[in-house]
SEBABA-164235 format. One record per residue (C-alpha): residue number from 1; residue in one letter; y, x, z. Coordinates in pm, 1 decimal. Layout:
# SEBABA-164235
    k  r     north      east        up
  NUM  A         Y         X         Z
...
***
This chain:
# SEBABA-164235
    k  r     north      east        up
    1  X   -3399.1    2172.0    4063.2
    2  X   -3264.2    1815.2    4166.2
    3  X   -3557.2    1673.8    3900.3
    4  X   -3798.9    1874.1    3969.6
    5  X   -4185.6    1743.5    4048.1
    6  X   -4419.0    2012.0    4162.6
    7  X   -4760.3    1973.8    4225.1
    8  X   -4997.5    2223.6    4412.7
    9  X   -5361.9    2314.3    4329.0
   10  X   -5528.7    2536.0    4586.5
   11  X   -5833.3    2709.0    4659.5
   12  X   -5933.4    2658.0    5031.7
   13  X   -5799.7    2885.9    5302.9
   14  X   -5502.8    3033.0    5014.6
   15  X   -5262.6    2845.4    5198.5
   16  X   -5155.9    2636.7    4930.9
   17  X   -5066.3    2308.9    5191.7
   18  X   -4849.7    2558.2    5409.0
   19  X   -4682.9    2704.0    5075.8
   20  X   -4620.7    2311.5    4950.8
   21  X   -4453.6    2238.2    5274.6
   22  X   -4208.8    2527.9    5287.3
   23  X   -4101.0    2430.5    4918.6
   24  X   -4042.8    2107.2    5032.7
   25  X   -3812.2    2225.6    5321.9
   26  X   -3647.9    2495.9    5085.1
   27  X   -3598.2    2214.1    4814.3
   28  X   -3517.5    1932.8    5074.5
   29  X   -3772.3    1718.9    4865.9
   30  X   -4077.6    1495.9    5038.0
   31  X   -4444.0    1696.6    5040.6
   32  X   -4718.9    1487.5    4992.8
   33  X   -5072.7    1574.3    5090.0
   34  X   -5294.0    1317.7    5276.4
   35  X   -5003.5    1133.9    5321.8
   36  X   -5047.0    1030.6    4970.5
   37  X   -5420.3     835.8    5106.8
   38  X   -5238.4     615.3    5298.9
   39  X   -4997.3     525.5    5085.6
   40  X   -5245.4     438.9    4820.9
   41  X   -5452.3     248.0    5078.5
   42  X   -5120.3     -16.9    5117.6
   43  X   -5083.7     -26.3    4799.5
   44  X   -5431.3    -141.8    4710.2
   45  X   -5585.9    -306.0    4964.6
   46  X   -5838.1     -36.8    5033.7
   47  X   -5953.2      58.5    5325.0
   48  X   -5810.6     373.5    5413.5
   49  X   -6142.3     596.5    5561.2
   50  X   -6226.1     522.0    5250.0
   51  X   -5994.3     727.1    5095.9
   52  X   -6125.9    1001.8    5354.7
   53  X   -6448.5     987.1    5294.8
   54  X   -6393.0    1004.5    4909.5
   55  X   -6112.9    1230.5    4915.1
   56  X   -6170.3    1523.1    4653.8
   57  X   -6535.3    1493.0    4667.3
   58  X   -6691.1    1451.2    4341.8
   59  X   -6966.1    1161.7    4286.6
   60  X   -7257.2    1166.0    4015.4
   61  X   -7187.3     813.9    3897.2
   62  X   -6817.6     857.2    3749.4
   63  X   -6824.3     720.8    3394.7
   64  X   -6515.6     901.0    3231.9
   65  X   -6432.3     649.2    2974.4
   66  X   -6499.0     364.1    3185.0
   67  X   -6244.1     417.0    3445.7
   68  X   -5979.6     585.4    3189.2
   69  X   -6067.2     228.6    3022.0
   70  X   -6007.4     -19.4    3334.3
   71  X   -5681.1     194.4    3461.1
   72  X   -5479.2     -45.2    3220.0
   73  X   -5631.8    -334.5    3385.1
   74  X   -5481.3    -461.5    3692.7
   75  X   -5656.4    -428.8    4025.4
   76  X   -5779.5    -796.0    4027.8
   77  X   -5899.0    -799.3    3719.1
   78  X   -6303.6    -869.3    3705.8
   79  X   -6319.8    -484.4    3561.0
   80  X   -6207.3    -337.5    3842.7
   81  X   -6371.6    -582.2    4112.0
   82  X   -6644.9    -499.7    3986.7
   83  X   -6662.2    -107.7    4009.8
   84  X   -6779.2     143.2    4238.7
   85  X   -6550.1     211.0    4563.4
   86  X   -6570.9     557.9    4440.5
   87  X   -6403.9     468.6    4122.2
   88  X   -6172.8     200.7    4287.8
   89  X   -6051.4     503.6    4510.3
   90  X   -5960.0     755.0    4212.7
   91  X   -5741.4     439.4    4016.3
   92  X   -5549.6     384.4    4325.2
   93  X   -5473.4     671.2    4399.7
   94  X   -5380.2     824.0    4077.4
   95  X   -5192.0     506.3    4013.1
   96  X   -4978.1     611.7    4400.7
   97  X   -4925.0     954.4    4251.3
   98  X   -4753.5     822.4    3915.3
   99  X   -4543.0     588.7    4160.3
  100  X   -4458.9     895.8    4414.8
  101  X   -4344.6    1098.5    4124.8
  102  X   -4099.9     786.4    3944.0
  103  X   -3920.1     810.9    4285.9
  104  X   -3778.9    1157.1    4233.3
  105  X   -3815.9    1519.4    4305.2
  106  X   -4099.3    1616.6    4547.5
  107  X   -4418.0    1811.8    4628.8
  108  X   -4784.6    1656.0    4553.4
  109  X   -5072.8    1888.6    4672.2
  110  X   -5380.9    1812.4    4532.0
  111  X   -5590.3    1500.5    4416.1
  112  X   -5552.2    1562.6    4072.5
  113  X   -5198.1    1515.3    4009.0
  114  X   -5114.5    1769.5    3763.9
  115  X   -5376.1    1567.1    3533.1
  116  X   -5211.0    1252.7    3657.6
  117  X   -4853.7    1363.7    3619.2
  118  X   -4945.2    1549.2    3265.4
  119  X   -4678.4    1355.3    3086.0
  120  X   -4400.5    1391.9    3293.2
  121  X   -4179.3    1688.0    3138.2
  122  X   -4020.0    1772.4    3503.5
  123  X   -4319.2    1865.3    3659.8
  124  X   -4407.2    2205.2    3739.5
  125  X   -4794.1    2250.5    3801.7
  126  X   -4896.7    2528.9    4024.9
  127  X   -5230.5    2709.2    4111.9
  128  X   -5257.1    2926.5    4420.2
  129  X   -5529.3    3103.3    4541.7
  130  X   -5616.1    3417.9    4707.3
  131  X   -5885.8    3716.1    4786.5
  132  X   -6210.3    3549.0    4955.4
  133  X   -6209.5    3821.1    5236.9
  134  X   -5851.4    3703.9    5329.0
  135  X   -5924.9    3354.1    5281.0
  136  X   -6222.2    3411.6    5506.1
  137  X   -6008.1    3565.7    5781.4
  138  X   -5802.9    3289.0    5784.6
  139  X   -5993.9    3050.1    5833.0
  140  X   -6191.1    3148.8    6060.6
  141  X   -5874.6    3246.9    6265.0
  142  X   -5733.1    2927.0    6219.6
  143  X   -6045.4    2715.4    6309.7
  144  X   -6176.2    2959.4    6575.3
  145  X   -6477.8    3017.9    6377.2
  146  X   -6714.0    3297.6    6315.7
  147  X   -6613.0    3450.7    5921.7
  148  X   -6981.9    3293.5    5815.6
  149  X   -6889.2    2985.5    5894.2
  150  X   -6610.8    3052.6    5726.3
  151  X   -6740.0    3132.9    5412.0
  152  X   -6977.4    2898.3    5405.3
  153  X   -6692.7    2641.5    5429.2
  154  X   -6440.1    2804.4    5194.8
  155  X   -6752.5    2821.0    4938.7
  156  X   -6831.5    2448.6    4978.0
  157  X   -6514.7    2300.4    4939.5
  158  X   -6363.1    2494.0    4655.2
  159  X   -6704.8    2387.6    4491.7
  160  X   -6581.9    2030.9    4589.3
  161  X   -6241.6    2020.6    4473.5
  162  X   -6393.8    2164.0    4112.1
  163  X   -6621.9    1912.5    4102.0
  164  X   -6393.7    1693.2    4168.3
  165  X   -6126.0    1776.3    3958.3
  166  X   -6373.8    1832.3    3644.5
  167  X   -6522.4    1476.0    3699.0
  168  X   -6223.9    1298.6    3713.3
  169  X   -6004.2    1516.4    3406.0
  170  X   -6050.1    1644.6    3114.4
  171  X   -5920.6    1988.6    3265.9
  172  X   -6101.7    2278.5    3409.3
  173  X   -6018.9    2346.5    3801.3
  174  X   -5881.1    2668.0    3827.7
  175  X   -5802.4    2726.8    3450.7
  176  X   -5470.6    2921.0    3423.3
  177  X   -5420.4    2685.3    3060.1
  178  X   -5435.8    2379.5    3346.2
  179  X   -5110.6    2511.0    3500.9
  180  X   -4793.8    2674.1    3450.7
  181  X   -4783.5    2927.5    3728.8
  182  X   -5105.8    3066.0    3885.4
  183  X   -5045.7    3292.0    4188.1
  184  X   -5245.4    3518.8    4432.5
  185  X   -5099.2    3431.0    4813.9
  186  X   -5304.5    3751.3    4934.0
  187  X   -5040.9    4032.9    4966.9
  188  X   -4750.7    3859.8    4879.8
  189  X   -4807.6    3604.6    5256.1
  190  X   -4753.4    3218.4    5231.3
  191  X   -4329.8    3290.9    5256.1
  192  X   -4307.1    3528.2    4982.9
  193  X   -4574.2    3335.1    4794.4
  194  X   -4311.6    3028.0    4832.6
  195  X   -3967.9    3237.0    4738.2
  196  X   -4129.1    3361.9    4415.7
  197  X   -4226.2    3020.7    4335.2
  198  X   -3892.7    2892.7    4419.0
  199  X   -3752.1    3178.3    4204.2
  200  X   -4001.7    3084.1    3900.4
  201  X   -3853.0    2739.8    3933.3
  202  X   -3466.3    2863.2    3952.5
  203  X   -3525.9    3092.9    3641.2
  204  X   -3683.1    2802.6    3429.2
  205  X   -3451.3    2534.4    3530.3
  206  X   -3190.9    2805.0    3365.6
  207  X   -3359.2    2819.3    3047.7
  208  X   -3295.0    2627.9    2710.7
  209  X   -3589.6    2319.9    2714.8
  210  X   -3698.0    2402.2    2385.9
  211  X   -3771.5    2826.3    2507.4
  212  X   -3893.2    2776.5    2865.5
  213  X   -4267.2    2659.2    2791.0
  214  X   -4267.0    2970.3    2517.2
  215  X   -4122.1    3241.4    2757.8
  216  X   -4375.6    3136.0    3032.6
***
């Protein structure tokens, strides 16, 4: 596994930041999650609640081609001055990811990086979710909630994150052709839901390059 890159889409309250972190420790690679917004605020020059505010929340103004168009400028060009914050905040960060993952093995949960990393033959892209009755349950536990409020927060950002993700790729969120493994957390717990992961990985690090994308 020592070139492994794995990155982690999740539904809300399916545990997929806890699952991340415990392949991190198993692996003894780096997890990135928010982490990742500061890092990209450093690096550009961006204030860094903006990151927050704009983090996986979808906006109505992204112009696909526009962005995809000014990523191959650089940041000081009059292109990129010159663009929404909202746009200014996707470039930098997807440019941090790229830089994250030309480090070396590690764990990237979220924020598009499957898209962003979709050229990079290590990577491993995951999708975890879960039943919406556990997912309910746990959040609720977890934030000392009532399950309505709950459920009204699991429903509104998943619906985020998809908007999100659709805006900014050319992917589906949530579309099993998007990733390589897709896996339900519900029965199986967030440690379980980790080893079998961590097996996945073992068993296709084993096989031949040219039969492990057929056999999975």
């Amino acid at each position: 596994m020592a070139n492994t890159i794995i990155t982690i889409s999740r539904q809300f309250g399916s545990g997929g930041h806890e699952i991340g972190e415990l392949l991190g420790e198993k692996l003894g690679i780096k997890v990135y999650d928010k982490e990742l917004l500061t890092m990209a605020s450093k690096e550009s020059g961006i204030c860094e609640e903006l990151f927050e505010t704009h983090d996986e929340k979808p906006t109505n103004s992204f112009l696909y081609s526009l962005v995809m168009d000014s990523y191959s400028m650089n940041y000081n060009s009059n292109a990129f001055a010159d663009m929404p914050i909202n746009h200014k905040v996707f470039l930098a960060q997807f440019d941090t990811i790229k830089k994250i993952a030309d480090k070396g093995p590690c764990v990237i949960i979220g924020r598009c990086a499957d898209y962003a990393l979709a050229d990079y033959s290590s990577c491993i892209h995951i999708f975890i979710y879960a039943d919406l009755d556990s997912r309910v349950s746990r959040i609720a536990r977890i934030n000392e909630i009532s399950e309505a409020k709950a459920r009204d927060m699991i429903l509104k950002t998943d619906k985020q994150r998809a908007s999100y993700y659709n805006y900014y790729t050319t992917k589906k969120w949530g579309d099993i052709s998007s990733y390589d493994l897709c896996i339900n957390s519900t029965h199986l717990g967030i440690e379980a839901t980790a080893q079998f992961i961590l097996d996945y990985i073992d068993d296709r690090e084993k096989m031949p390059k040219e039969n492990a994308k057929g056999l999975y």
